[in-house]
N, C-alpha and C positions, 0 to 999 in steps of 0.2 A: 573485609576487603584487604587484599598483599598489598604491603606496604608501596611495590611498585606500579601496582594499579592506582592508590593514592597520590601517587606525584604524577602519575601520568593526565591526570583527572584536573590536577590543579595548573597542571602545563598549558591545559587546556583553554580554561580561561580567559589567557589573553585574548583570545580568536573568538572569544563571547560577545562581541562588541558590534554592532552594526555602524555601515558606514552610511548615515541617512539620504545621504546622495544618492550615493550607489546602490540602495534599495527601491528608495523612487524611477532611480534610471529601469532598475529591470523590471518593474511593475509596468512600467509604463510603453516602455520600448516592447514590449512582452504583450498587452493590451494591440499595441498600435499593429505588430505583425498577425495575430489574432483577426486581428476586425479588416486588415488588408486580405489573409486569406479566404475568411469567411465570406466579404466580398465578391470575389472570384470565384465562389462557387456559384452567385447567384447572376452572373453575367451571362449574355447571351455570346460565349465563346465555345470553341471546340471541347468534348468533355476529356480531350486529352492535355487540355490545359485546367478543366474546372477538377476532375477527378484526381490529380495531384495536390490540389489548392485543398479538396475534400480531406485527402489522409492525413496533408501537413499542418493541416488545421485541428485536426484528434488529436496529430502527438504536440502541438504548441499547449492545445489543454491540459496533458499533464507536465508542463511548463509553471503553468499556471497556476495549477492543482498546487504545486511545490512552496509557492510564494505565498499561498492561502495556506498551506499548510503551518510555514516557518511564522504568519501573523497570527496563526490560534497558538503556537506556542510563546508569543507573548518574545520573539525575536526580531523580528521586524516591524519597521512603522509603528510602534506602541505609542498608545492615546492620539492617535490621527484619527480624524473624525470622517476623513475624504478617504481613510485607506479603509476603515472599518466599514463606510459603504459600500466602496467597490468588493470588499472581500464576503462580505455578509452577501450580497447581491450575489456574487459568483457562487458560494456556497448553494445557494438557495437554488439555482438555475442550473446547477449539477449534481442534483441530489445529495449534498453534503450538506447538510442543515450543521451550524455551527454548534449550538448544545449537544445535537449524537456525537460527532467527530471531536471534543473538546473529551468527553467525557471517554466514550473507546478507546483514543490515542494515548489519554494520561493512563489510562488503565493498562493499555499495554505496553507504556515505556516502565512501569513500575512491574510488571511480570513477563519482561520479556524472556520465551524463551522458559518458563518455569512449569511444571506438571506439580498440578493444573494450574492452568492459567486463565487468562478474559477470553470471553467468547465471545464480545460483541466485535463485528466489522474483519473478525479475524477468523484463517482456515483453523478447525479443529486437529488437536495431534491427540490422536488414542499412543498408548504403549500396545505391546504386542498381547502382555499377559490382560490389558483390560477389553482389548478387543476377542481374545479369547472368551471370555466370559459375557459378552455382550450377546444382546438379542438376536433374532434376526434385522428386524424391524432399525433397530439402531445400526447392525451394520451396513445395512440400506442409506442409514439415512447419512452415516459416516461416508461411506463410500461416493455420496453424489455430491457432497460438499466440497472433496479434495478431485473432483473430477477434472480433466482438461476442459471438458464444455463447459461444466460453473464458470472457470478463469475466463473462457472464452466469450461469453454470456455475462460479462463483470456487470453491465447494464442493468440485468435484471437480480441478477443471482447478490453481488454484493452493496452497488448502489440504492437500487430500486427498493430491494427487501431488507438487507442487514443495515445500511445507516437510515432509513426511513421508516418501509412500512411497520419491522419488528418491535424498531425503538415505541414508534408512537403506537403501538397498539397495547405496548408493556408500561408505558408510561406515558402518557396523553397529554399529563398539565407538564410534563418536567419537558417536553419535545415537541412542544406546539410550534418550533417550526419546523420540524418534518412534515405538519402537514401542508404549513406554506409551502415546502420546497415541490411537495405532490401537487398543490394545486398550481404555482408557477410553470412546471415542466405539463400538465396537460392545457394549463392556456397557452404554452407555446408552441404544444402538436396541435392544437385545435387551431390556432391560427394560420398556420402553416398550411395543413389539411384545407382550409374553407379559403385562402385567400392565395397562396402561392400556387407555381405548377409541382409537379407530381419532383421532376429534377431536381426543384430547389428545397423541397423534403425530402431528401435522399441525400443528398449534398452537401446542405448544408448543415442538416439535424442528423441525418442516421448516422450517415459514415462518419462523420468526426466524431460521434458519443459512440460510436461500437468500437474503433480503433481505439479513442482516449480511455475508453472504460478497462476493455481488455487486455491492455496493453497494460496501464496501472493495474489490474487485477495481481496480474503476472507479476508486475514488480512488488507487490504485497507479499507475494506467494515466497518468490524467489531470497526474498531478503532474509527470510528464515528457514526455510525449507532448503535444503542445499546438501552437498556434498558435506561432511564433515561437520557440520552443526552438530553444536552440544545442547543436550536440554538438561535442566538440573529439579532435582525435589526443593519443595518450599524450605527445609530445616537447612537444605546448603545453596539454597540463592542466595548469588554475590553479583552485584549491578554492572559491576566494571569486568566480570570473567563475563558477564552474557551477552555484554557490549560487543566483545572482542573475539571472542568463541562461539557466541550466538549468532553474529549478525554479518551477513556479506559484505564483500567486495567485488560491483560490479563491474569488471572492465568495458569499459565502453570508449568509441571513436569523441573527437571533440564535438562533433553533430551531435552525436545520440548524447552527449553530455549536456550538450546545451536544452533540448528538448525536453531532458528528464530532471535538468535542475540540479545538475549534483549528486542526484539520487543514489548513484551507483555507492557512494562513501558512506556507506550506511552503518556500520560501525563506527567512525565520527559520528556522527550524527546521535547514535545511542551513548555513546560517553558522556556526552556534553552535547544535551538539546540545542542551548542559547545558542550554538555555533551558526550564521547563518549561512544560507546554502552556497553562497558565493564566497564562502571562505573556510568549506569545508576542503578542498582538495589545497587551501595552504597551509592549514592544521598539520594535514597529513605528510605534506613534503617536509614540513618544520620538526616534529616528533618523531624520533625513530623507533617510540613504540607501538606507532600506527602504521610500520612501512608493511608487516609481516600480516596481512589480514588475508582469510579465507576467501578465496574467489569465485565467481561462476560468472558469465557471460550470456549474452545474446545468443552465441553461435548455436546452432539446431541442437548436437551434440551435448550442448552443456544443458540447454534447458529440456530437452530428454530425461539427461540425468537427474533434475530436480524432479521435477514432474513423475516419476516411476517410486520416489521415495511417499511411503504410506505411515507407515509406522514406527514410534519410537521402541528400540531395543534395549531393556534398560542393562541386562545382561553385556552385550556386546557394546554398551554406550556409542550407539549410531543407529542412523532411520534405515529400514531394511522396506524392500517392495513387498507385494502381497503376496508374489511371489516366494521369496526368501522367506518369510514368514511360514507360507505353509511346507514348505519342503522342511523346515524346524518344528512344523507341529507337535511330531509325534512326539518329542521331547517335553512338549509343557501345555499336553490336553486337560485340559479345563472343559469341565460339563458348561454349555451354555445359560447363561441368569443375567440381569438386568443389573446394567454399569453405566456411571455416566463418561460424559466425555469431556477430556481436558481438552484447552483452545492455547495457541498461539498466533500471531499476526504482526502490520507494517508500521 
């Protein structure tokens, strides 16, 4: 690691510290606008008041998702008995079973951004020459994984299958609560289904997990997959070059900041985990070796531009489409054979 990634790393630390106030305040305050909206989708009001209450109630979950996030990394509320229920509970009741997401996340702050990397919970990055050589069968199955409709489908494609069903079906005694988190989420469509109207299953359950899901899918996607993202081989990963060169910065309004928790500061964020999410953007105002980070936004345009990038180039060091790939074919035909695939992810 450069000496100046070292001090930038130890700078960092002050901003390791949670303010246990001001964690309880956003759990809680955070819980309270939650259970207000969700509320309001089950009122007998106009759906041009419930159907707002439905969307803003998906993105308050990846609010939520954020503060569960920063207590499995052991940053927030540590040894609270009242946080670790409510967090284990939200887990379980949004398909993040805390043993899959403990074990995927640490795996992928330890290879972020590396060929090959972790493949659980994260999109796959082929290089170009490995996709050359790959099967049919596998380029299929590469191909539907980094798909727009996967991200869009984050419900079934990433929550449902990669932090649940794969886990516990690859490892059964180590992810015994992925299948509480399965059996929680179909007692709560079955309840729903037998006991509510058709409205307040739509409402209250669909659209807030298809927006909260896909909307975080996207931000999984986006935080590394980007314009300008560097991926490096295992002999030259460096933690604090894949922090900073690996991992976006999303600009976003002080709404969409609040909603996503900070998220956008994701480079913080990989430097120094402990930082919690509410004092990732003073980190950044305080270091001036966090002012210069790679960006991409919300806007249609930007996330286009993420979304079109397929494959790492290790030649040109950047992600080229599948496009740009084949118009460079002719240059590095490889007979097709059986490759595996490296992973990267949030």
């Amino acid at each position: 690691m450069h000496k100046q990634f070292v001090a930038l790393v130890r700078a960092t630390k002050q901003f390791a510290r949670e303010h246990r106030g001001r964690s309880w305040w956003h759990l809680g305050s955070t819980l309270a606008v939650l259970g207000g909206l969700l509320t309001g989708t089950g009122l007998d009001l106009s759906w041009l008041i419930r159907l707002p209450c439905s969307i803003l109630a998906g993105l308050t979950l990846i609010r939520l998702f954020i503060i569960y996030h920063d207590y499995q990394h052991g940053t927030i509320l540590r040894g609270s008995r009242v946080a670790g229920f409510l967090m284990g509970s939200f887990g379980l009741l949004t398909l993040n079973p805390p043993s899959v997401w403990r074990a995927s996340h640490s795996d992928h702050h330890r290879n972020n951004c590396r060929i090959p990397g972790p493949g659980v919970g994260t999109f796959p990055v082929m290089t170009t020459n490995a996709y050359a050589r790959a099967s049919w069968l596998e380029r299929c199955h590469y191909r539907l994984a980094r798909h727009p409709l996967t991200i869009l489908l984050g419900y079934l494609s990433v929550f449902l299958f990669c932090l649940c069903l794969r886990p516990l079906l690859e490892a059964p005694r180590r992810h015994a609560d992925a299948a509480l988190a399965l059996l929680c989420q179909a007692a709560l469509v079955t309840a729903l289904v037998l006991f509510a109207p058709v409205s307040v299953l739509l409402l209250t359950f669909v659209v807030p997990f298809l927006v909260g899901t896909a909307t975080g899918a996207y931000l999984f996607y986006a935080q590394h997959n980007f314009p300008g993202v560097q991926f490096q081989d295992p002999d030259d990963w460096d933690y604090a070059f894949a922090a900073l060169q690996s991992s976006s910065c999303m600009t976003m309004n002080p709404v969409l900041r609040w909603f996503t928790g900070n998220v956008g500061y994701h480079h913080v964020h990989h430097l120094t985990a402990l930082i919690p999410f509410y004092r990732l953007p003073e980190a950044m105002a305080a270091l001036k070796g966090l002012q210069a980070p790679k960006k991409t936004s919300f806007l249609p345009w930007e996330v286009y531009r993420c979304l079109r990038l397929k494959l790492w180039d290790p030649a040109g060091q950047r992600m080229v489409s599948f496009k740009e790939w084949r118009r460079c074919r002719t240059r590095t035909q490889v007979k097709p054979t059986r490759s595996s695939l490296s992973h990267e992810g949030e």
